[in-house]
Structure formats: structure tokens, C-alpha cells
N, C-alpha and C positions, 0 to 999 in steps of 0.2 A: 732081544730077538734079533738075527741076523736075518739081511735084506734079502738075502738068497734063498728064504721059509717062506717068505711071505705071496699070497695067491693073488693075483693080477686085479684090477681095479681097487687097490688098497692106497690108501693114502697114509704115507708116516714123517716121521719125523727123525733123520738121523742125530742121535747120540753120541759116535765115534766113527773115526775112518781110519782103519790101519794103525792104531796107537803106537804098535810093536814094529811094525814096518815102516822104517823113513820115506826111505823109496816110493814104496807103493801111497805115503799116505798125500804126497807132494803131488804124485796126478792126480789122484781125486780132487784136493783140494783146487788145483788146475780145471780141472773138470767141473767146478762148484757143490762138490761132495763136502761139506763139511758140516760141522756140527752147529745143530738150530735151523738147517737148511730142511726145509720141506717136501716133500717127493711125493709121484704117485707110479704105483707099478702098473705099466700098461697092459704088458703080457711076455710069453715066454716063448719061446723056439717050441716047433714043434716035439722035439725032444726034450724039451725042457732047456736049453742053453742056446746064446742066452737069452738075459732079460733086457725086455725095452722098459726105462723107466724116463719119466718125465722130469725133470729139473727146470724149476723156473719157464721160461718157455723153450728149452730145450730139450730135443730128444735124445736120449743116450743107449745102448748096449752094453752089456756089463755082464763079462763071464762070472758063470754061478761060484766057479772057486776064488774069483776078487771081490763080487757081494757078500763071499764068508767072512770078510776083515770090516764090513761096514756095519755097526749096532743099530737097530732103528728102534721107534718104538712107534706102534699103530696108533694112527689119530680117527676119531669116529669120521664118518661118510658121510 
């Protein structure tokens, strides 16, 4: 499941960040996006973009097309 599906007060657990992209996957991991890291989606833009998600005790924004390179998988509530 990609982080960019998922509906706000969800709690997951990232899988992968950007495999295919170096680049891209070096800020996340910078940003503490990486795999086995735990996360909750806070909410979205009123438009939908973007997302605020929680990291550890930080807060982050994260446009919906670079949540598409991150795999998460949903942890129960």
C-alpha cells in the first residue's frame, strides 16, 4: 500500500522509500522515512496535497506524488 492511499489518523509502518530513486530515497531516509520506521497520518490539505504525517516526534509534509515512492503497510489503532 502506498502512503499517499492512506486516510488520516492511520497508523503504519513503512516498508520501502523510493527503492528505484537514489535521490529521492536519500531525503527521506535524511528525513527518517525509512524502512521499520513507524508513522501516523495526521491529515491532508484541503485539497488533498499535502500530507502532514508524524515521524517519531516530528512533524512532516509530504507531497502526494513523493508519498507515491513510499510502501507502508497499515498497523491496527
Amino acid at each position: 500500500m502506498k502512503l499517499a492511499n492512506l486516510n488520516p489518523d492511520l497508523r503504519c509502518r513503512v516498508l520501502s522509500a523510493a527503492d528505484d530513486y537514489e535521490e529521492l530515497q536519500s531525503r527521506f531516509f535524511a528525513l527518517g522515512l525509512f524502512p521499520g520506521v513507524e508513522i501516523k497520518v495526521l491529515r491532508s490539505a484541503p485539497l488533498g496535497d499535502p500530507l502532514q504525517i508524524r515521524v517519531g516526534s516530528s512533524l512532516l509534509s509530504i507531497r502526494k506524488r513523493e508519498a507515491q515512492w513510499i510502501e507502508v503497510e497499515q498497523l491496527p489503532s
